[in-house]
C-alpha positions as CSV (number, residue, x, y, z in Angstrom):
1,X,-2.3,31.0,15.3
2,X,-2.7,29.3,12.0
3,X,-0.4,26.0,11.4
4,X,0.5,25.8,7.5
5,X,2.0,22.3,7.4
6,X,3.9,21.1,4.4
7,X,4.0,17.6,3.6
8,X,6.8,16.3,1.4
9,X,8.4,13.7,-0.7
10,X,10.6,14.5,-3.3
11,X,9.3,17.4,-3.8
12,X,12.7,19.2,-5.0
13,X,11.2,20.4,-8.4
14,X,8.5,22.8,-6.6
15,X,9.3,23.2,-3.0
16,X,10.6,26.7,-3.2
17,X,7.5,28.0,-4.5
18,X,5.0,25.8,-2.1
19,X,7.4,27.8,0.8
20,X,7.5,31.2,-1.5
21,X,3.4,31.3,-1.0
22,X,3.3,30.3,2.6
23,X,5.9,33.3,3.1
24,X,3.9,35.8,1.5
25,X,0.5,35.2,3.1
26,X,-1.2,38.5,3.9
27,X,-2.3,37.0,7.5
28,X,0.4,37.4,10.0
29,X,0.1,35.1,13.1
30,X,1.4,31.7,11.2
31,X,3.3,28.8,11.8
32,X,4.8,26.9,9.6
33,X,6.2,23.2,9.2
34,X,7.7,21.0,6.8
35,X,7.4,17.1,7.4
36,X,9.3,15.1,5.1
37,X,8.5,11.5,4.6
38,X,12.2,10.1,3.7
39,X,13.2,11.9,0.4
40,X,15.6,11.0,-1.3
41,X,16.2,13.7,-3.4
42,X,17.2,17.0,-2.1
43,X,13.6,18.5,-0.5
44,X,14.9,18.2,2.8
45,X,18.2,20.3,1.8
46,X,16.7,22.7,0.3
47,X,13.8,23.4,3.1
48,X,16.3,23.3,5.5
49,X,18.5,26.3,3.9
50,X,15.0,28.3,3.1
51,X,13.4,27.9,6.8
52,X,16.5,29.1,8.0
53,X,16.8,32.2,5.7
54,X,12.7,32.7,6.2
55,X,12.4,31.8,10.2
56,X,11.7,35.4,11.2
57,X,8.9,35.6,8.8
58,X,6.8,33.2,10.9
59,X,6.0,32.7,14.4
60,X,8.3,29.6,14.6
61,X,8.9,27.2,11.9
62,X,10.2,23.2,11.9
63,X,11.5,20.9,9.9
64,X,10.4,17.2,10.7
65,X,11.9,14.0,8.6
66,X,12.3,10.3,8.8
67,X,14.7,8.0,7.5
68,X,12.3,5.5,5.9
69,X,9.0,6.6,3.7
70,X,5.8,5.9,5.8
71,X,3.3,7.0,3.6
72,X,1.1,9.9,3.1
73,X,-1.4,9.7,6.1
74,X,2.0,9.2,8.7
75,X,3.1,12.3,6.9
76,X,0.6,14.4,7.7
77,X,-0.2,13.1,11.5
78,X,3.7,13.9,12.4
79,X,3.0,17.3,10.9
80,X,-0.1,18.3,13.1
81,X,1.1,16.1,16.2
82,X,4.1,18.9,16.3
83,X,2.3,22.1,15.1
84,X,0.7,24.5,18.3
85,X,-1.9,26.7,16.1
86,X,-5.4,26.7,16.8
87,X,-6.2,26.0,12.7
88,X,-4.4,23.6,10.4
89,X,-3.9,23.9,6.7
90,X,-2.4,20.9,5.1
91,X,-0.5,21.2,1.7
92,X,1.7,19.3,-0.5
93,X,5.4,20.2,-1.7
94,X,3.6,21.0,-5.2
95,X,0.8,23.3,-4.4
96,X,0.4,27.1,-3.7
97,X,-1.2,29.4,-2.0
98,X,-3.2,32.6,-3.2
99,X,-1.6,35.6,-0.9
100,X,-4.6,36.3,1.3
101,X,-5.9,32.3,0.9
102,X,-4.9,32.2,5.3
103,X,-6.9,35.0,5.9
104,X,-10.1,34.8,4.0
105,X,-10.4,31.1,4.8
106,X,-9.9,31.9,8.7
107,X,-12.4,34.9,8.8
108,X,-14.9,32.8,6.7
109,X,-14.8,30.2,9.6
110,X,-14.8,32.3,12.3
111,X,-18.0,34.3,10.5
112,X,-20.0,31.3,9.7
113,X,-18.9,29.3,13.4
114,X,-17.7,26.5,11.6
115,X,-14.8,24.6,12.1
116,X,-14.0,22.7,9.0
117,X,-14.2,25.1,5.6
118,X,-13.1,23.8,1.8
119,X,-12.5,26.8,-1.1
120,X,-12.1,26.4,-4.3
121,X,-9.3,25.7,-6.4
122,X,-7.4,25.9,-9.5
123,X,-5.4,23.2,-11.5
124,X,-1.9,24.0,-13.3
125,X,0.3,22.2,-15.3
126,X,4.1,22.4,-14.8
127,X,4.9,24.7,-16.6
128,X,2.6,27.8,-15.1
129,X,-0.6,26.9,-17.5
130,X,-4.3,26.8,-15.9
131,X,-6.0,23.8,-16.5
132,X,-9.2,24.0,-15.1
133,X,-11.2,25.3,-11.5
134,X,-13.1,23.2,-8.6
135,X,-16.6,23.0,-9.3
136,X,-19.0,24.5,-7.3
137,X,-22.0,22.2,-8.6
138,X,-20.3,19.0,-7.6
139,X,-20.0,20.8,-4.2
140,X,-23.6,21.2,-4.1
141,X,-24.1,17.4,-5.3
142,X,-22.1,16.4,-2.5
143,X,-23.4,18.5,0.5
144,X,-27.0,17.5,-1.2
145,X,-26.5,14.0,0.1
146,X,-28.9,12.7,3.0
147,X,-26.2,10.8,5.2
148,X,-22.6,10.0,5.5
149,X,-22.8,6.4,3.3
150,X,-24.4,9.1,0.2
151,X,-21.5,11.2,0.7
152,X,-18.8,9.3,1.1
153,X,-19.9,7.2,-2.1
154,X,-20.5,10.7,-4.1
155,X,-17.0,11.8,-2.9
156,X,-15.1,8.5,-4.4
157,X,-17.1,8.8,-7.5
158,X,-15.9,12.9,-7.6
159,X,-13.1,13.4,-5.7
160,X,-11.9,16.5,-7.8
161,X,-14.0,18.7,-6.5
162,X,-12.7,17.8,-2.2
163,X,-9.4,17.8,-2.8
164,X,-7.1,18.1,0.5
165,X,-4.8,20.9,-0.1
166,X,-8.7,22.9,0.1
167,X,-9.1,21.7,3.8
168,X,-8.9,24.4,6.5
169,X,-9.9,23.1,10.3
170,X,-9.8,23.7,13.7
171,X,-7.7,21.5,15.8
172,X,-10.6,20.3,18.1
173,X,-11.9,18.4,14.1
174,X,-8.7,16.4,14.5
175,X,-8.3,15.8,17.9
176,X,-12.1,14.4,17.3
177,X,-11.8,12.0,14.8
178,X,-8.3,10.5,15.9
179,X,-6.2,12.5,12.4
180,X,-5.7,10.2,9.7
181,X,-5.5,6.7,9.4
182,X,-2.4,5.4,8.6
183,X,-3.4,1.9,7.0
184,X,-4.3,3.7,3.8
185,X,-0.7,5.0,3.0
186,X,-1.8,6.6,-0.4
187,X,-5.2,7.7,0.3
188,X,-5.4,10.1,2.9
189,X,-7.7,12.7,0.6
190,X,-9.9,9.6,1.6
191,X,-9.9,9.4,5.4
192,X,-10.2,13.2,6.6
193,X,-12.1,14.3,9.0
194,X,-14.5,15.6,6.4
195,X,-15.3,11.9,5.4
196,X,-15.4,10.3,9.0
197,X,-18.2,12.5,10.3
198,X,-20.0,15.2,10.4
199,X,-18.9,16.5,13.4
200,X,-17.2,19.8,11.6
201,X,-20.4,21.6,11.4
C-alpha cells in the first residue's frame, strides 16, 4: 500500500484539486490522509466533506488536525506516524499529481531496489500557466558530489531541483533516520531523509 499524505495550512484556494489528483491515480492500493496544521480558513471543512464523498475510492482515508499551528516538519511526522502503507508520498495542499505519478514512481523503485526515488517536476502559476521543469543537470551536479557535507551544501545552494513534493520512500527510510526534525518549523525540504544520509540507496 502506498500512503499519499497531504499536508495542509490554509490551503482552501487549491485543496480540491491536490485531493482531485490523489483520486484519480491509475494505481489502486492507496491510502490517503490529510494532516492539517491549525487552519484557519476553511481547508479542514472542505477535506472533511470531500474524504467523505471520496472514502470508497481509497483503501481508507483520515483526516488529522490540531488546534494550534506547529509548523511544517510536525505536520508531516503526524501524517506518516498515522498512515499503515509500505511507501510514503508527501504533498502539499497546492500541488498535483500526474494520473499514473503512484504507479511509475513505485515500479521504478521496486525495479531499481531502491527505496528512496525523486522525479521530475513542473512549476505552474495560479492560474493553470507552466512556468518552467526540474532540471535533470542539477540532479547530476548533486548526485556528482563525493560525500554528504558536498551534497548537502550543493542542495542549499539549488534546492529547485530536490524539491519535497518529488520524494517517494519506503517506510523503513523514515523509521531510519527518526522523520523530520521539528526544530526547523519552515524548512523541512531541508531535513529529509535524503539530506541526513545515505542510507536510501
Amino acid at each position: 500500500m502506498v500512503s499519499i499524505i497531504v499536508i495542509t495550512y490554509n490551503s482552501s484556494k487549491y485543496v480540491l484539486e491536490t485531493l482531485e489528483s490523489a483520486r484519480a491515480q491509475t494505481y489502486q492500493n492507496i491510502e490517503l490522509i490529510v494532516s492539517d496544521d491549525g487552519s484557519t480558513d476553511d481547508t479542514v471543512q472542505i477535506c472533511r466533506d470531500w474524504l467523505k464523498e471520496n472514502s470508497e475510492r481509497f483503501v481508507q482515508t483520515q483526516l488529522l488536525t490540531v488546534e494550534k499551528n506547529t509548523g511544517i516538519p510536525a505536520n508531516c511526522n503526524r501524517g506518516v506516524k498515522a498512515s499503515k502503507g509500505e511507501w510514503i508520498k508527501l504533498i502539499a495542499g497546492d500541488d498535483i499529481l500526474f494520473p499514473d505519478a503512484i504507479e511509475n514512481t513505485l515500479r521504478c523503485a521496486i525495479e531499481n531496489n531502491k527505496k528512496f526515488v525523486i522525479s521530475d517536476l513542473q512549476f505552474f502559476n495560479e492560474v493553470g500557466e507552466l512556468n518552467h521543469y526540474g532540471s535533470p543537470k542539477e540532479i547530476a551536479r548533486f548526485f556528482s558530489k563525493k560525500n554528504v557535507k558536498e551534497k548537502y551544501l550543493s542542495y542549499l545552494r539549488s534546492s529547485v531541483f530536490l524539491n519535497s513534493p518529488t520524494y517517494f520512500y519506503n517506510r523503513s527510510v523514515y523509521i531510519s533516520t527518526n522523520g523530520y526534525d521539528e526544530d526547523f518549523k519552515m524548512l523541512e525540504d531541508c531535513n529529509t531523509p535524503l539530506i541526513v544520509g545515505q542510507r536510501f540507496s
